[in-house]
N, C-alpha and C positions, 0 to 999 in steps of 0.2 A: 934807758927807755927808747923806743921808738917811737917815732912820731909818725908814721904810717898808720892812719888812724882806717883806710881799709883791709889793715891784717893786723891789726894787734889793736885790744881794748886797755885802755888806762886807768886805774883805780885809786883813789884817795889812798888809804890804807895799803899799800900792797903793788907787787910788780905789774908789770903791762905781762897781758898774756895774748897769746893768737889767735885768728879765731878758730883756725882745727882744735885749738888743744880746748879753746872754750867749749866746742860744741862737742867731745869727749866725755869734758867736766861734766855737762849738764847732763849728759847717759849716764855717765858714771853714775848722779846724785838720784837719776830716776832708777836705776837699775841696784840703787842701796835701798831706795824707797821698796821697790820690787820685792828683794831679799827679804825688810826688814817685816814687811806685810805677809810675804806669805808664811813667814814662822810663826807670824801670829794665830793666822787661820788655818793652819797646817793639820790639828786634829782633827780640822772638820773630817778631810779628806780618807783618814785614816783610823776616825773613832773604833771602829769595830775590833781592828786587828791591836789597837793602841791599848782600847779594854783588857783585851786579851791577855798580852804580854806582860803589864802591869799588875794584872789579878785583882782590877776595880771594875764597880758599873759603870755603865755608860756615863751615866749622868757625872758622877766622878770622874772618868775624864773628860767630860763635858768643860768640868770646873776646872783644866787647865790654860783652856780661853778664856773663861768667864775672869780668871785673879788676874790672870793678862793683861787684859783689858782694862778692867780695875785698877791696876795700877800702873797703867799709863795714863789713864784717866788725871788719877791724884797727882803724878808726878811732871806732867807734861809743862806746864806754866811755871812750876816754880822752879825745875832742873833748867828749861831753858831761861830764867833767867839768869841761874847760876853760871848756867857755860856759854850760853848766847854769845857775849861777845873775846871769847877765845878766837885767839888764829884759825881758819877756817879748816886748812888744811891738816892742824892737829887735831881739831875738833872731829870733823868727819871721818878722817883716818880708826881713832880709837874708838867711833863709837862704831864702824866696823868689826875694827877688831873685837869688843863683846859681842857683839852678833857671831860673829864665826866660834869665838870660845864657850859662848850658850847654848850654841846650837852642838856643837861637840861634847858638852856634857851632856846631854839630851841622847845622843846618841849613846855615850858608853854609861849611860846610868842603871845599875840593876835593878831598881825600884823607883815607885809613883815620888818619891821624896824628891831625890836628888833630879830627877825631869823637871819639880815644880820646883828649882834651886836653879836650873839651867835656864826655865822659861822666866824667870822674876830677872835673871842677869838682860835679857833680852829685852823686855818689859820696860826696866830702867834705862836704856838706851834709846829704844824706839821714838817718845816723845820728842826727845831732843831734837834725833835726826828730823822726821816728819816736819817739826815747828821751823826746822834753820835751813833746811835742804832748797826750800822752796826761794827763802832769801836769800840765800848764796847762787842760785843756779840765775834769779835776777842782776846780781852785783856780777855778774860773768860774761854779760853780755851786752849790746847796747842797746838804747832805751826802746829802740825803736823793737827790740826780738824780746822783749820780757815776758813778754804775751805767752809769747808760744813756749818758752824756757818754762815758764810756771805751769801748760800744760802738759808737756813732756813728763816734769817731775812728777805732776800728780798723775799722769799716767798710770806711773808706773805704780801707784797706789792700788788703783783701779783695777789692771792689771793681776795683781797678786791674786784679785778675788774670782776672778772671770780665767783666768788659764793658770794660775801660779801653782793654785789647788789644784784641778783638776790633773794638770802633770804631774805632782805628788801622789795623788790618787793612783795614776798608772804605776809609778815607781815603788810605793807599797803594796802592790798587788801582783807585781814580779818577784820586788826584791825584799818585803818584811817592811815595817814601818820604821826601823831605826835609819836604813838605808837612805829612806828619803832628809832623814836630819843630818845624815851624813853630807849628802849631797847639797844642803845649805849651808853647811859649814865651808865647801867650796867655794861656792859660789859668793861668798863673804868675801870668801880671802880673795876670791879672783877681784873684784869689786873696789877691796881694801886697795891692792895693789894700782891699780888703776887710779881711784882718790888720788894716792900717794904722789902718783907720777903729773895728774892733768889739773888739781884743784891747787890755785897758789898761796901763797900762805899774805891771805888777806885777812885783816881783823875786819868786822862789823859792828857796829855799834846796836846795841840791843836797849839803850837808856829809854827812847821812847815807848818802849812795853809797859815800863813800869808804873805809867801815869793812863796809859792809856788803856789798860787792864775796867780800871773801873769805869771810864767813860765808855767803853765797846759794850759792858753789860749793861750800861744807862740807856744807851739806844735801842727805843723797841721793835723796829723792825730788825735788829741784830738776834734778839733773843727769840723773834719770833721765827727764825730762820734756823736758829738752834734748836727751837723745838719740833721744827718739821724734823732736824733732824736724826734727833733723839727718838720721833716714834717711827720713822720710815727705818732707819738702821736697826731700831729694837726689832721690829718687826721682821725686816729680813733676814737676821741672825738667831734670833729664834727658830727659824725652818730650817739654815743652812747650817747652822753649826749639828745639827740630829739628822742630816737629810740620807746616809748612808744608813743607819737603822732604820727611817723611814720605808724607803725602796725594798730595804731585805724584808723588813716584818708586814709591810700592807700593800706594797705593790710585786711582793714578792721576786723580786731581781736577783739575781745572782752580782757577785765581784766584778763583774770582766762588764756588766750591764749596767751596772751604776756609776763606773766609770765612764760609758760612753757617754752616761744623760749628764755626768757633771762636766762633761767637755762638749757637749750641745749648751748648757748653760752658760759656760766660758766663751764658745766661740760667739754665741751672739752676742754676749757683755761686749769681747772685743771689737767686732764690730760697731756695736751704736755707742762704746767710749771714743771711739776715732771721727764716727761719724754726725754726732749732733752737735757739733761744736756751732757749725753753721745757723741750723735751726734756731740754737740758743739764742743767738746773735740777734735774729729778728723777733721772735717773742719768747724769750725763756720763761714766763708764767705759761705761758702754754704748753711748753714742754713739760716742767715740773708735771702740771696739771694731767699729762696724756698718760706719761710713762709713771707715774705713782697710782695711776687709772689700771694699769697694764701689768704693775707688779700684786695691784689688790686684785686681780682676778683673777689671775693667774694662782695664785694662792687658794683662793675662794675652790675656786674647781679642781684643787688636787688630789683630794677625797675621791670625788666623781668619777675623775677620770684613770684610778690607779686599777684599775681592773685589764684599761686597753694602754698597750706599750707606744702605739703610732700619737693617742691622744697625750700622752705622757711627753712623751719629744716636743709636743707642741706647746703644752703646758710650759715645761723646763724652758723652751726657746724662749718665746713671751717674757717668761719671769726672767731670765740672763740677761735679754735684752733692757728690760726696764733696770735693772740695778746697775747695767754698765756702764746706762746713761747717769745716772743717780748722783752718785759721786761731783765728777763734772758739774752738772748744775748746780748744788747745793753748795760746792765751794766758791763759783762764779756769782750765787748768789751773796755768799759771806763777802767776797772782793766788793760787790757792790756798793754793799750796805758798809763796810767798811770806809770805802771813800769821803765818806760824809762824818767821820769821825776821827779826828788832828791823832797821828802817829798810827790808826788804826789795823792797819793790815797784818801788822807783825802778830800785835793782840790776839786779832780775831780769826786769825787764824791755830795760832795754840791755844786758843778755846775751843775752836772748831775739833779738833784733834784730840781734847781731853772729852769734848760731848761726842762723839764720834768713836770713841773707845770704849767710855761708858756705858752707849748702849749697844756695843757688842757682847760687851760684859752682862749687861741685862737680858739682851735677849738669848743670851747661851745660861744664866741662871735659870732663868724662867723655864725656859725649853728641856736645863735639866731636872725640873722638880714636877715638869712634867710627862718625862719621861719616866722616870722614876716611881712614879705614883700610877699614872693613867696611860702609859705607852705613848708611842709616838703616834696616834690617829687623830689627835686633839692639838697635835702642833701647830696644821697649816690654817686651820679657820682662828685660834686664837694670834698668830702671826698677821694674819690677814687682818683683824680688828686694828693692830697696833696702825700697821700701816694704812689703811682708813682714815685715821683719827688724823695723820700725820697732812692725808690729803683735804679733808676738813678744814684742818688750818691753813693748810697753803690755799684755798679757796677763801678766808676768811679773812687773811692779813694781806695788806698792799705793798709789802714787803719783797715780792717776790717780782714784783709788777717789770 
């Protein structure tokens, strides 16, 4: 080992690393986060042609996010405790490697079957990474850079939803929608190999999850933080998982038109994910409060405004903007409320990530039984409700304070 402790970090468990290769690792872990997110949400971007191809309704492939979701919901807490404290480096390596092999069966699948055989490979991986990525990208660096290594990582969460789609969106609308799962399967492998090279093979220890599981849901400004987030996320994936048959059937768009407004939506997301960190800093309940203000009405007026295309940019902008910030605070809020609860963080964060799945799942169920039934005109005002209620409570609880 070296004891140059301004170029190499030391680790209990594990060799000393550099700090180049450290700050690699922690792109690497955001840019699997990246990968692993936007498979998930990848039909949003794609639903129409994905119908298509498949020879299901919407709503039905709707329901390739919704069992997703679902079950990483189920499996997130109890898979990371299983593998949590594996070698980092074998850990993250292979849970690339199902990412890149789900996503290649997704591509060469000829039917709805074997896609929901590729997306469930995926599914069961995803938790893991999400719940461990964030904890390894901390163990990688020193005390003083955690901060920003745990922002990086969840970036790249954030990210997936704000540009990851909407670049899929483009690349199914050139190239067919398999192309785009092709081109995640790359990007796996490219990812994987990367892991392989920069993340060291440090063990972790995951034993205080196990006790502190039931203390993190004892605390009730923890759950009440989970509940903002369970109706704020139902809410926005409910509109966002249908928002391409939206566009085509009531604001009547064309292909090449829906991808511009879902990358107006992305780009502001990426913006105000990079940008409200600050803000957070000095009152995060006011931010929660602004930008959950900003995505309910945004929503509210998308009926209204689906007539004029200038008002529609403006809508979408508004609504990107607020969700991009979304993420960001509501995990900053989970870090907080965590502090205050012995081993908490690990915890409440693979909670946060099974509540967080859940209600993607929920709100791409819901979105699809309401497509199905009543078309996509009824999506954005009952979307808009969920997220209301979401902001209700964060007005309600000192949780967020």
């Amino acid at each position: 080992m070296h004891s140059n402790t301004t170029n190499t970090h030391s680790h209990a468990h594990g060799p000393t690393i550099s700090n180049a290769r450290s700050v690699v690792a922690v792109l690497a872990l955001s840019l699997g986060c990246f990968s692993f997110v936007s498979t998930e949400l990848m039909p949003v971007g794609v639903l129409p042609s994905m119908a298509a191809g498949l020879k299901v309704s919407l709503g039905t492939a709707g329901y390739l996010v919704t069992c997703f979701a679902f079950l990483v919901a189920l499996t997130a807490t109890p898979l990371t405790r299983v593998f949590g404290s594996m070698n980092r480096k074998v850990l993250m390596a292979s849970l690339l490697a199902v990412c890149c092999l789900g996503n290649l069966v997704t591509y060469l699948a000829p039917g709805y079957f074997l896609v929901l055989i590729g997306r469930i490979m995926v599914a069961a991986a995803i938790g893991v990474f999400w719940s461990t990525a964030v904890v390894t990208a901390a163990h990688l660096v020193s005390a003083r850079n955690r901060i920003r290594a745990t922002s990086v990582v969840f970036g790249g969460v954030s990210l997936a939803t704000v540009l990851g789609v909407p670049a899929g969106t483009l690349i199914g609308e050139h190239e067919g929608w398999r192309a785009v799962f092709a081109a995640l399967a790359v990007l796996s492998l490219v990812v994987f190999i990367i892991i392989v090279w920069s993340v060291p093979a440090v063990k972790i220890s995951n034993s205080s999850i196990r006790g502190a599981v039931s203390r993190t849901l004892g605390n009730s400004g923890l759950r009440a933080i989970f509940g903002v987030t369970a109706l704020v996320v139902t809410g926005n994936f409910l509109a966002y998982t249908y928002i391409a048959p939206y566009l085509k059937q009531i604001a009547h768009q064309s292909a090449a038109q829906i991808s511009v407004m879902l990358l107006i939506y992305g780009g502001a997301g990426v913006i105000t994910n990079f940008a409200i960190g600050p803000f957070a800093a000095k009152s995060l309940r006011a931010c929660l409060i602004i930008v959950t203000t900003m995505l309910t009405a945004s929503l509210l007026i998308m009926n209204m405004v689906a007539v004029s295309g200038t008002l529609m940019v403006v809508a979408f902008g508004i609504w990107g903007a607020a969700y991009g910030a979304l993420p960001v605070l509501l995990q900053t809020s989970v870090f907080n409320g965590a502090s205050a609860v012995k081993g908490g963080a690990d915890a409440a964060t693979s909670i946060n990530v099974a509540v967080f799945n859940a209600a993607i799942g929920f709100g791409a169920l819901i979105g699809g039984l309401f497509i199905n039934n009543m078309g996509p005109a009824y999506i954005p005002v009952v979307s808009a409700g969920f997220v209301l209620a979401g902001l209700i409570l964060i007005m309600m609880t000192r949780a967020t304070r």
